[in-house]
C-alpha positions in Angstrom: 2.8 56.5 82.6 6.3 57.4 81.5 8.2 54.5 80.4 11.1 53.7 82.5 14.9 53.1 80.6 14.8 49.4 82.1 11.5 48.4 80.5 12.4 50.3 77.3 16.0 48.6 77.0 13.8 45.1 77.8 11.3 46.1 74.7 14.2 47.8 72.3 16.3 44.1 73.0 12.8 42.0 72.3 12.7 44.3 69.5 16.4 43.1 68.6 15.5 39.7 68.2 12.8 39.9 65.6 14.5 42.7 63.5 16.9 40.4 61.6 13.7 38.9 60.5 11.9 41.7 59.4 15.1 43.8 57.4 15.4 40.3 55.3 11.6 41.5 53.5 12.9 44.8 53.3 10.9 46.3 56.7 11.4 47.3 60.8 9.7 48.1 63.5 10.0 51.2 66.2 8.8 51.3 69.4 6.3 54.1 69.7 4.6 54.2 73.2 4.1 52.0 76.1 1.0 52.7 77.6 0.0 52.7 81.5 -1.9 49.7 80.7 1.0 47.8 79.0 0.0 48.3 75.7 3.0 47.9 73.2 2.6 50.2 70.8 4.9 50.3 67.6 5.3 51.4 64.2 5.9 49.3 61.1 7.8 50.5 58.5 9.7 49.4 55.1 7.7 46.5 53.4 6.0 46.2 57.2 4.1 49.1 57.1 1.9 47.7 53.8 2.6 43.8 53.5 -0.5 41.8 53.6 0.8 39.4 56.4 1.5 42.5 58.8 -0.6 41.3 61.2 0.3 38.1 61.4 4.4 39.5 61.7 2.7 42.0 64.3 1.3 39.2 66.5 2.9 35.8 65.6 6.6 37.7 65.9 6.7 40.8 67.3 4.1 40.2 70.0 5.8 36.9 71.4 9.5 38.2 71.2 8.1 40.8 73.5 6.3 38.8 75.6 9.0 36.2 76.2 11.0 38.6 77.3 8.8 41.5 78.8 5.8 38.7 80.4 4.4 42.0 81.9 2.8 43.3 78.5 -0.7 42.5 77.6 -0.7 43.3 74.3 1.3 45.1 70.9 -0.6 47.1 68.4 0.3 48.6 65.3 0.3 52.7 65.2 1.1 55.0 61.9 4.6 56.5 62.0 3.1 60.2 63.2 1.6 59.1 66.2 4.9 58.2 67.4 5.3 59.2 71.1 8.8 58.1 72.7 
């Protein structure tokens, strides 16, 4: 499935929400791929990419920002930077 620009926008302004958060302990995120099943996946980088809470950020933050707002996605996983797909 190829994304669509709506549901991209819908992730990217989830996304937007969280960020703030995540540049304060020196990290990000990127949207990487959203899969025909509604799998989330995204990259996290900066102090992300290799902080020992990562998952907890991954599910407790990013997950829910992106559910709130996009209720149609089952799930957000973590992917290294070079598989990167959109």
């Amino acid at each position: 499935m190829e994304a669509n620009d709506s549901l991209v926008e819908r992730i990217e302004k989830a996304l937007d929400t969280i960020r703030p958060f995540l540049k304060n302990d020196g990290g990000d995120v990127q949207l990487a791929e959203i899969t025909p099943d509604m799998v989330v996946k995204v990259v996290l980088l900066g102090a992300c990419g290799s902080c020992p809470f990562s998952l907890m950020t991954l599910k407790n933050g990013i997950e829910l920002a992106i559910k709130r707002d996009v209720p149609e996605v089952k799930e957000v996983i973590s992917i290294q930077d070079n598989e990167v797909i959109i």
